[in-house]
PAKOLPA-484974 format. One record per residue (C-alpha): residue in one letter; y, z, x. Coordinates in steps of 0.25 Angstrom, whole numbers, padded with zeros to 4 digits, always signed. Layout:
<recs>
aYZX
...
</recs>
This chain:
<recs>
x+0892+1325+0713
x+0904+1331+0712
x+0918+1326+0719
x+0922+1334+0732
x+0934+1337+0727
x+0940+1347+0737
x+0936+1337+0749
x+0944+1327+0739
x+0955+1334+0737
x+0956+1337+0753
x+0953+1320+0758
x+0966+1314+0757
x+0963+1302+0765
x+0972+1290+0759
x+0963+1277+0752
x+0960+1267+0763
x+0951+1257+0754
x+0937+1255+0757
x+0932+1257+0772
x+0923+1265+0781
x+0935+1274+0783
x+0936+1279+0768
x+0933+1294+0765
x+0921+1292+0756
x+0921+1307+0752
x+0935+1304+0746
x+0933+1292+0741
x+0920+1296+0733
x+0929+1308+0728
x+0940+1298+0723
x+0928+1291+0716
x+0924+1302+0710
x+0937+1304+0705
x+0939+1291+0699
x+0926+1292+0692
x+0929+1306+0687
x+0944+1301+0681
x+0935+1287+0674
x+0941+1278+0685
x+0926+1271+0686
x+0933+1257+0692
x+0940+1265+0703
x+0929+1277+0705
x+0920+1263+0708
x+0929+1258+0718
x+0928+1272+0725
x+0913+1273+0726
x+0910+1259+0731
x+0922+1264+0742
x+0910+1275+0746
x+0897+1267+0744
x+0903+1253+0753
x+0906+1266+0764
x+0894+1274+0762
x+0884+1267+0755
x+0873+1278+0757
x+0880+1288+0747
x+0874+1290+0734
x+0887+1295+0728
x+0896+1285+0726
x+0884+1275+0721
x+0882+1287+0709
x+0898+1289+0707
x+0900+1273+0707
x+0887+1270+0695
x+0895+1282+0686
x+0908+1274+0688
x+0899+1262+0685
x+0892+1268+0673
x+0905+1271+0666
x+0910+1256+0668
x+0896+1252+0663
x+0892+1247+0674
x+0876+1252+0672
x+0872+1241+0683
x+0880+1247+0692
x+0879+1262+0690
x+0864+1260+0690
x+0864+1251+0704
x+0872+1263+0709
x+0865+1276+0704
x+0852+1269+0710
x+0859+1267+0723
x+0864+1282+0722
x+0849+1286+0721
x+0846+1279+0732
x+0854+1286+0741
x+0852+1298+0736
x+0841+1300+0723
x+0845+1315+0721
x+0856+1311+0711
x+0854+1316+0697
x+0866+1310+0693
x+0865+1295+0699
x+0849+1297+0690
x+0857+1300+0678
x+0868+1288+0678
x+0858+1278+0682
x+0850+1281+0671
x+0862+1280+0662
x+0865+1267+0667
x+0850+1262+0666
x+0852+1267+0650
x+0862+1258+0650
x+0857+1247+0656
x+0845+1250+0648
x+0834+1255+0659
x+0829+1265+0651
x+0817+1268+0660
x+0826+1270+0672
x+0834+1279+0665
x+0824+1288+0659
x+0821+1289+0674
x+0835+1292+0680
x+0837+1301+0669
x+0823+1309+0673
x+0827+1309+0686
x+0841+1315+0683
x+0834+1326+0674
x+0826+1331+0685
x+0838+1337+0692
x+0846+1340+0679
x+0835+1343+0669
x+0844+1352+0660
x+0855+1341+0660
x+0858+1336+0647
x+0865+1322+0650
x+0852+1320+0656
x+0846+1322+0646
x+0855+1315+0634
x+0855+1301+0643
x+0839+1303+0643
x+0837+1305+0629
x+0846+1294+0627
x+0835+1285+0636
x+0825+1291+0629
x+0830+1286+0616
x+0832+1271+0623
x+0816+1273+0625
x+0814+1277+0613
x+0806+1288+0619
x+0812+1296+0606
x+0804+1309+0609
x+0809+1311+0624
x+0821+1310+0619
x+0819+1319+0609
x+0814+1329+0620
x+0826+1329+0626
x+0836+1330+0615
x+0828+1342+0612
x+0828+1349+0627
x+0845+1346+0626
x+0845+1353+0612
x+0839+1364+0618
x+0849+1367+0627
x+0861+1366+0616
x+0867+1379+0613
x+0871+1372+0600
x+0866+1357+0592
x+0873+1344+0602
x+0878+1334+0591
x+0874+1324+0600
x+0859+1327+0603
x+0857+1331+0589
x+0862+1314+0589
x+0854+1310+0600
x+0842+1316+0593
x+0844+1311+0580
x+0845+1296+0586
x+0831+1298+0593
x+0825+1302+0582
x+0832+1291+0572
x+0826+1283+0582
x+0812+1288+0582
x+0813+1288+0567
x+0814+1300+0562
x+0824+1298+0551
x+0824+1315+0546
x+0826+1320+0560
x+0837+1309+0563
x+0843+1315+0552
x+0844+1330+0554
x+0848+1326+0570
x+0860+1318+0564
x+0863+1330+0556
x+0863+1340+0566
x+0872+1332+0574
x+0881+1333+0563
x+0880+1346+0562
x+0882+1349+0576
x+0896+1338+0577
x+0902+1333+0565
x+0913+1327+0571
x+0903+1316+0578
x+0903+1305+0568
x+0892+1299+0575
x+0882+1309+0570
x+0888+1307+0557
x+0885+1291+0558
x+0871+1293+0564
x+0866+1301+0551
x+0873+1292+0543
x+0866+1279+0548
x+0854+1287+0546
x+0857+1292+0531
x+0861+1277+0529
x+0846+1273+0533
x+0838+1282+0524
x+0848+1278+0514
x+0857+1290+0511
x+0870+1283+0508
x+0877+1295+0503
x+0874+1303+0517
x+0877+1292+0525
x+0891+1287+0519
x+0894+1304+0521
x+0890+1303+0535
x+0897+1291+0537
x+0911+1295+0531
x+0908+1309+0539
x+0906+1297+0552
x+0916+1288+0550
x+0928+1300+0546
x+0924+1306+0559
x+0930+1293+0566
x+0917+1284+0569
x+0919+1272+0577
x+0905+1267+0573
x+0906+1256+0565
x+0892+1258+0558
x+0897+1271+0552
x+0907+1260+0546
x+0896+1249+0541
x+0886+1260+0536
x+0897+1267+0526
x+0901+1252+0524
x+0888+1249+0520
x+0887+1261+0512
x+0901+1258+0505
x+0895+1246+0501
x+0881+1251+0496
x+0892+1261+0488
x+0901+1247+0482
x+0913+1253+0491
x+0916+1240+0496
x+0929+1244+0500
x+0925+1255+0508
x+0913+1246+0514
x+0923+1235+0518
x+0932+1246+0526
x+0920+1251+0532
x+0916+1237+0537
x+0929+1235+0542
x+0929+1247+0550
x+0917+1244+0556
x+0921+1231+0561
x+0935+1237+0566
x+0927+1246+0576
x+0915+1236+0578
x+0920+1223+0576
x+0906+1217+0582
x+0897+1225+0572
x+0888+1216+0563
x+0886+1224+0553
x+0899+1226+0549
x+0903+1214+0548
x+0889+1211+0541
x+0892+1221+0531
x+0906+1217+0529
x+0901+1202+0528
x+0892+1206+0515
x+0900+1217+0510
x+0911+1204+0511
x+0903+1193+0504
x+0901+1204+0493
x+0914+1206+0488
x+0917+1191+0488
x+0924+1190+0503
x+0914+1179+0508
x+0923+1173+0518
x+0925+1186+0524
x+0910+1189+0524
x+0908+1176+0531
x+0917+1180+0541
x+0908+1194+0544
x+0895+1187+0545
x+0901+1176+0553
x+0904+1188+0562
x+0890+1193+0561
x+0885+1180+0567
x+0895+1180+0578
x+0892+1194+0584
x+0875+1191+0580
x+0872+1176+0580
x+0858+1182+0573
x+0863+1189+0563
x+0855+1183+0551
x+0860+1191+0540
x+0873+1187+0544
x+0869+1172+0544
x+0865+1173+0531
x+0877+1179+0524
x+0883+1171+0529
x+0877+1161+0523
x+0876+1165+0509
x+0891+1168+0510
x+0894+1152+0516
x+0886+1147+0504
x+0895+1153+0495
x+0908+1150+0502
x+0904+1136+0503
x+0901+1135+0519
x+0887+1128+0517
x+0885+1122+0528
x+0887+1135+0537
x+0877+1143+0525
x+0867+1133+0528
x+0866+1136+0543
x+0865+1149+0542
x+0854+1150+0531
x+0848+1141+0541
x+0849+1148+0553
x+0843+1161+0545
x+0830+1153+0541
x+0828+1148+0555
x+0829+1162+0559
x+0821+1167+0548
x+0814+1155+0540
x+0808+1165+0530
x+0819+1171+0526
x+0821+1165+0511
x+0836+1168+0509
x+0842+1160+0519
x+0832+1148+0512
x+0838+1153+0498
x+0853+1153+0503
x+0850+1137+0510
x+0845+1132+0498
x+0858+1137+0490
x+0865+1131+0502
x+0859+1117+0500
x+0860+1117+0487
x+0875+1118+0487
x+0875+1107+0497
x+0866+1099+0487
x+0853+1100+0497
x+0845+1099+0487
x+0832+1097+0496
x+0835+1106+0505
x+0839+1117+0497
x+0825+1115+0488
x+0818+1116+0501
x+0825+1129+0504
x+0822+1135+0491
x+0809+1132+0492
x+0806+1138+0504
x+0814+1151+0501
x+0805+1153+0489
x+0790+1152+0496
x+0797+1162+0508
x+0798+1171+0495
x+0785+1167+0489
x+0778+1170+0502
x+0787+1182+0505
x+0784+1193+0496
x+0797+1202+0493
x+0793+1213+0500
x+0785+1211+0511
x+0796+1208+0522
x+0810+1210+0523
x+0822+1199+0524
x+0823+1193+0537
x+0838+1193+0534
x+0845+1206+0529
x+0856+1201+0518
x+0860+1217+0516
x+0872+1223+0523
x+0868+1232+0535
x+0868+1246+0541
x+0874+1249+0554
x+0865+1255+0562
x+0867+1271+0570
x+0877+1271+0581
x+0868+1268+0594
x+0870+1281+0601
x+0870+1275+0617
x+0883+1277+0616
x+0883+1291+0614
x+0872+1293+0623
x+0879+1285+0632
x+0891+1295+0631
x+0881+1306+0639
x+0884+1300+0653
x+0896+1306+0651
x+0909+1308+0659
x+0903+1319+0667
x+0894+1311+0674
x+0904+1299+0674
x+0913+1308+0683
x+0906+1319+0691
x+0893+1311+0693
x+0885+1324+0686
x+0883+1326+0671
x+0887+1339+0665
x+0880+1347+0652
x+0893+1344+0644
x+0896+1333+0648
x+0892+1325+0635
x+0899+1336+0626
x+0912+1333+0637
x+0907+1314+0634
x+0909+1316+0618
x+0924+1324+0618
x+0930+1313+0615
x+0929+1310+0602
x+0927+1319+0589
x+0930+1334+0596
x+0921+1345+0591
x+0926+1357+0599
x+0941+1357+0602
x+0942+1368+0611
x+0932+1360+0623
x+0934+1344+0618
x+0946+1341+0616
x+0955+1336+0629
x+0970+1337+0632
x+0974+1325+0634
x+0976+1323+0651
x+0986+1324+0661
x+0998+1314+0662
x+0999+1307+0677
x+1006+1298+0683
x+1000+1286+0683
x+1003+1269+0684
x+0992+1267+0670
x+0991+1273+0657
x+0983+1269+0645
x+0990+1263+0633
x+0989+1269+0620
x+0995+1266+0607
x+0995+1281+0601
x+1003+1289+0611
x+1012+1287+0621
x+1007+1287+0636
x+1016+1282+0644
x+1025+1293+0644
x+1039+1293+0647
x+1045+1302+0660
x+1058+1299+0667
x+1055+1302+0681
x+1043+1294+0682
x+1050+1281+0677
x+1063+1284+0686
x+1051+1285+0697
x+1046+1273+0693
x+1058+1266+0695
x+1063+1273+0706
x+1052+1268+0714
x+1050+1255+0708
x+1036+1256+0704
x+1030+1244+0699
x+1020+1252+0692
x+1026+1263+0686
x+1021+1276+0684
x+1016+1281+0671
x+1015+1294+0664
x+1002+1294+0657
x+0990+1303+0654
x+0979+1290+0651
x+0976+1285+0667
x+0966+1273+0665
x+0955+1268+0676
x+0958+1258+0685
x+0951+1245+0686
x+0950+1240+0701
x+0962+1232+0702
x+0970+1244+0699
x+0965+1254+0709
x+0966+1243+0719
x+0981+1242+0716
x+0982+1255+0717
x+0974+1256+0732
x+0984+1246+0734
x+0996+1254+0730
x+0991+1265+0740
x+0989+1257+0750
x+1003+1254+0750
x+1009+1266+0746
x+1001+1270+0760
x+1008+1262+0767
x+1022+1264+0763
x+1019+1280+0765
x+1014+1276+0778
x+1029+1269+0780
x+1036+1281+0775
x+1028+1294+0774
x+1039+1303+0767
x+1038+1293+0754
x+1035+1304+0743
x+1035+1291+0732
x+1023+1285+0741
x+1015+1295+0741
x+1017+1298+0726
x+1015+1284+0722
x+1002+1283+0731
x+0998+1297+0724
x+1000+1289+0711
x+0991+1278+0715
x+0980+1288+0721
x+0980+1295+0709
x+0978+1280+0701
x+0965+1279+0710
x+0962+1293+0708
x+0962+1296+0723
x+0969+1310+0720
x+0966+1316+0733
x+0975+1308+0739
x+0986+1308+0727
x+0987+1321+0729
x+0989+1319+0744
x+1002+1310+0740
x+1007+1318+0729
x+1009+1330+0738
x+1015+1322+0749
x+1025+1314+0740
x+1028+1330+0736
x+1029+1334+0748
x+1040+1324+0752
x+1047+1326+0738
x+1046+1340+0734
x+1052+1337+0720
x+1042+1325+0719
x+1038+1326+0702
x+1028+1316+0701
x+1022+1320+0713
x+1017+1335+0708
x+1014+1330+0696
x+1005+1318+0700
x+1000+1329+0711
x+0997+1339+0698
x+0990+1326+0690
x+0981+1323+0702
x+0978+1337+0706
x+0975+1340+0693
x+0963+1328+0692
x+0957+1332+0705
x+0957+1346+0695
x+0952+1340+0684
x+0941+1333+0692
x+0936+1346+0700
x+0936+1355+0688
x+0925+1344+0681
x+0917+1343+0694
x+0916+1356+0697
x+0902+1360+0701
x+0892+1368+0691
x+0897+1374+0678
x+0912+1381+0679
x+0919+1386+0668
x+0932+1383+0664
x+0937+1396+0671
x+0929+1396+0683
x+0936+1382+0685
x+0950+1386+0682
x+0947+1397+0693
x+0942+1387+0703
x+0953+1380+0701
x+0963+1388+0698
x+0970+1383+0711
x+0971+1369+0705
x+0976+1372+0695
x+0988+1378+0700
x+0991+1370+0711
x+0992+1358+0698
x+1001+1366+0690
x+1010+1370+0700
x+1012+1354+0703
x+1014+1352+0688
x+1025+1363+0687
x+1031+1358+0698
x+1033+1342+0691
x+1038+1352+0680
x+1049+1359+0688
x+1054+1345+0694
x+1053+1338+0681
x+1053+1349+0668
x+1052+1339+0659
x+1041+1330+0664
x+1032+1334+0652
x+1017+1327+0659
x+1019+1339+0669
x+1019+1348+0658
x+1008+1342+0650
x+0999+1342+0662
x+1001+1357+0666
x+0997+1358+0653
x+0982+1351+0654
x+0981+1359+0667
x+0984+1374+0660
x+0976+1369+0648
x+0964+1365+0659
x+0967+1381+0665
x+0964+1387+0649
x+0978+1390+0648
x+0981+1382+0636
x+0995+1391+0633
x+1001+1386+0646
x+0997+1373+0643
x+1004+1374+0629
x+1015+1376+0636
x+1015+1365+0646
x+1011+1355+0634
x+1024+1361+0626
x+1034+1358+0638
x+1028+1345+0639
x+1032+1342+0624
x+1045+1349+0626
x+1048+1337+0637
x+1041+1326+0630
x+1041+1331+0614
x+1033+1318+0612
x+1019+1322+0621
x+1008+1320+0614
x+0996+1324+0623
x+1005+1336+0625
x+1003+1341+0610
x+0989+1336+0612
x+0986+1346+0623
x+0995+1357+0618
x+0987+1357+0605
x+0974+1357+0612
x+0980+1369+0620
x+0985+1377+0608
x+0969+1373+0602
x+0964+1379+0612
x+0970+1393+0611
x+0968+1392+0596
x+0982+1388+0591
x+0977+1377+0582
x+0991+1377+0574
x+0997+1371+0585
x+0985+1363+0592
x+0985+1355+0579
x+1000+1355+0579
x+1002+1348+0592
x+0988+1339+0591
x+0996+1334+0580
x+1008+1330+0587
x+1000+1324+0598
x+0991+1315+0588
x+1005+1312+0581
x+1009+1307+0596
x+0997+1299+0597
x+0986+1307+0603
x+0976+1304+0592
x+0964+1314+0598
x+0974+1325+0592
x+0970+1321+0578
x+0954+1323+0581
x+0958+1336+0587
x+0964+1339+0574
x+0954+1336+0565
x+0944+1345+0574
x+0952+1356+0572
x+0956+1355+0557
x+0938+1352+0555
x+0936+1364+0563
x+0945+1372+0554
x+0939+1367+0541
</recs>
């Protein structure tokens, strides 16, 4: 289902709203668009244009549940992928997001289904395949899933981290602890730098009680930057076991600063609390507890011990209370009321309590049955994998409506980076735009003269930004924007030779991702003012995504080169518009950096070194300049200065350029 993009690039029909008269071939293709560049709010809008004028099309409804899936709208996505197969039931890819959404929405039967279906017209495709073994799991149809895991592992020229994970979940889950084991290993083996493997084989060491290898595994997690929080309770937990209180109380603390909701933590930090004496704090934790889990037993009856001894009777009384009347043969809680009644001379009543606690014991030998209230601290369970699994409807599909075969190795480069010369990615193209993204570690709002004497020489309410970090917009937003069109419409209509016009309606198609006809009014602002800066380089920005967009929907399986040759015309036609914002403006250094992206995308990384050094030359102070340079000087082997320069830019806020570093300093070692 790929865009039409030569048809897209040819339909320059201005927006007219939503009526018969719309051109839904280009406004599908600006929907796709939207969708392709995340803009899910907006690519919605677009689809429902084409379903209200042609309601017997499949596409839209299928486009509109991937826009849906990524808002999390599974209700939606699933109503639309259904009507898509009504209208057309030869969709692959409408079967294979509807049984994503039914995951979801936890129809695993109807999922199981849709994923069938799909696999009977891609049965060698192995997204298919990982969302089904993920179902299969749900179902705990632990041997089907096994099957498949298998068939996928054939088909790997090397070991897949993540399988070798998938596998070792299915079979912790069916119960074999050994083959859990070695699957968590070899995952390990295969990715080190995944602290999630590290975390599952801990867990699992932690259960057959092998401190020593899980506080190893753990360290390995927790130094590799895990954002789990059980990696954090379970070394706290073994810190404790160890008398490190010190290290257990900032392991605790850890965990709560990334999971301020987790029981556990706070459970264990609530006992570890009351054991060093601080028994106000460790109220203060169970008090937590019983907020976030109003039937957390244990929790009541800490709590109640630790009221007892600080002299809150009353409230220690109601909790042993509530404890027997939810588990009336649990002896403590009739142990820890007498005491509590005998301090508030009860005398009767604590006898009576006593009495009773010691025939449960008589009756109750000590090692038939297991204490209805646990009075130990606790474990934190594996990660839940969903999310990872989850990760497999991947941005492929989210913006060309197909999956690819590497397209969950494209879903988890952003994080730990294995192989630098494929993963890692220059950071983007700077636009003209009216949003940018804050950020507290770099500058992104930056600074060039001739844009702010534009501004103010046209009186924009809205100023224009230089920014790299475009962000989506909600409804109200592109609305404003259709607005602005509609208005800058009709002042061209009243003065057709009004270059600024047409490049501030260029701006605002760009905003709603219309590129088409930005292009349209980027041209025809140049064409009435030859010397027109901004214009040839918002025409280059623009030109270049409608690049960007073709070379990832392009059909079959092109190499890099045969798409710098299909292309190659592109290319050039974006360069020479970037050279000529150059000639007019030498030191508007964004130019610069973007020829630079764009020589970098043709594998000419010494021309893009030099574009990324003018750059710096005008603006010392560009970090994502240095960034790109010393990805550039990487790829052609120059680590010396690739390091060099990632230094600078982390220095100047681009933190990614530190995890780069560390990549390439393991890969030396």
């Amino acid at each position: 289902m790929k865009a039409k993009l030569l048809g897209f690039l040819l339909m320059i029909i201005p927006f007219v709203g939503v009526s018969a008269q719309i051109n839904t071939d280009r406004v599908m293709a600006i929907g796709q668009n939207a969708l392709y560049f995340q803009d899910y709010v907006l690519a919605i809008q677009y689809f429902n244009q084409v379903i209200t004028v042609k309601p017997y099309l499949a596409e839209p409804y299928f486009y509109r549940a991937i826009a849906k899936i990524q808002l999390e709208d599974y209700v939606g996505a699933e109503a639309d992928c259904t009507s898509a197969l009504a209208l057309n039931p030869f969709m692959p890819g409408a079967y294979y997001a509807r049984g994503f959404a039914r995951v979801k929405l936890n129809d695993l039967k109807g999922a199981e289904s849709d994923l069938a279906k799909s696999l009977e017209y891609n049965p060698d495709n192995p997204d298919l395949l990982r969302i089904r073994i993920w179902v299969y799991e749900l179902e705990k149809k632990y041997d089907k899933a096994l099957a498949d895991i298998d068939a996928l592992d054939k088909k790997n020229k090397k070991e897949d981290s993540q399988l070798a994970m998938d596998k070792g979940q299915v079979l912790l889950e069916k119960g074999d602890t050994l083959g859990a084991m070695q699957s968590f290993t070899t995952a390990i083996d295969a990715d080190s730098t995944k602290s999630y493997a590290w975390s599952a084989r801990a867990t699992l060491k932690l259960q057959v009680h092998d401190n020593a290898g899980a506080l190893y595994d753990l360290n390995k997690a927790i130094a590799l930057k895990s954002t789990y929080a059980g990696d954090y309770i379970n070394r706290g937990l073994l810190n404790y076991w160890n008398k490190n209180y010190r290290g257990a109380f900032a392991d605790y603390d850890k965990a709560i600063e990334l999971d301020g909701q987790s029981l556990t933590a706070h459970f264990n930090r609530g006992m570890l609390r009351s054991e060093v004496g601080d028994l106000n704090n460790a109220i203060l934790d169970f008090n937590k507890v019983i907020e976030l889990d109003p039937e957390n037993y244990d929790a009541y009856y800490q709590r109640a011990i630790l009221d007892s001894e600080t002299g809150n009777l009353n409230q220690a009384i109601k909790d042993y209370s509530k404890i027997i009347e939810r588990y009336p043969n649990f002896s403590p809680a009739y142990w820890g009321r007498s005491h509590v009644k005998q301090l508030l001379r009860d005398a009767k009543g604590a006898y009576l309590d006593q009495v009773t606690a010691q025939n449960l014991e008589k009756k109750r030998p000590e090692t038939t049955k297991k204490e209805d209230v646990d009075t130990s601290a606790k474990m934190a369970k594996a990660a839940k994998p969903a999310e990872a699994k989850a990760a497999i409807f991947n941005d492929m599909l989210a913006r060309t409506g197909k999956s690819s075969d590497n397209a969950s190795q494209q879903g988890e480069i952003r994080g730990a980076i294995q192989n630098i010369n494929i993963d890692i990615a220059n950071e983007p193209n700077f636009v003209i735009s009216f949003y940018s993204k804050e950020n507290q570690l770099k500058r992104l709002n930056y600074y060039y003269e001739g844009l702010d004497l534009y501004n103010k020489k046209n009186g924009l309410s809205a100023p224009l930004k230089i920014t790299n970090t475009d962000i989506a917009l909600t409804s109200d937003m592109a609305q404003t924007h259709f607005t602005n069109i509609k208005m800058l419409s009709d002042r061209i209509k009243a003065n057709p030779s009004d270059a600024d016009s047409y490049f501030m309606r260029g701006v605002n198609y760009v905003t709603v991702q219309d590129y088409a006809n930005a292009l349209d009014d980027f041209t025809k602002a140049i064409n009435l003012r030859p010397d027109f800066m901004l214009a040839y380089f918002c025409r280059a920005n623009t030109l270049y995504k409608l690049l960007d967009f073709k070379m990832n929907n392009s059909s079959g399986q092109k190499t890099d080169i045969t798409l710098q040759n299909i292309y190659k015309h592109d290319f050039d036609v974006i360069l020479d518009d970037y050279n000529k914002a150059i000639q007019l403006a030498p030191n508007f250094a964004f130019a610069r950096f973007n020829e630079g992206n764009l020589l970098g995308q043709e594998k000419d990384f010494q021309s893009a070194i030099d574009s990324y050094t003018e750059a710096i030359k005008t603006q010392p102070d560009f970090a994502e300049a240095y960034f790109n340079r010393g990805l550039a000087y990487l790829y052609i082997n120059d680590t010396k200065r690739g390091v060099a320069d990632l230094s600078q830019a982390g220095e100047l806020g681009i933190y990614q350029a530190y995890n780069v570093m560390k990549r390439i300093s393991d890969s030396q070692n």
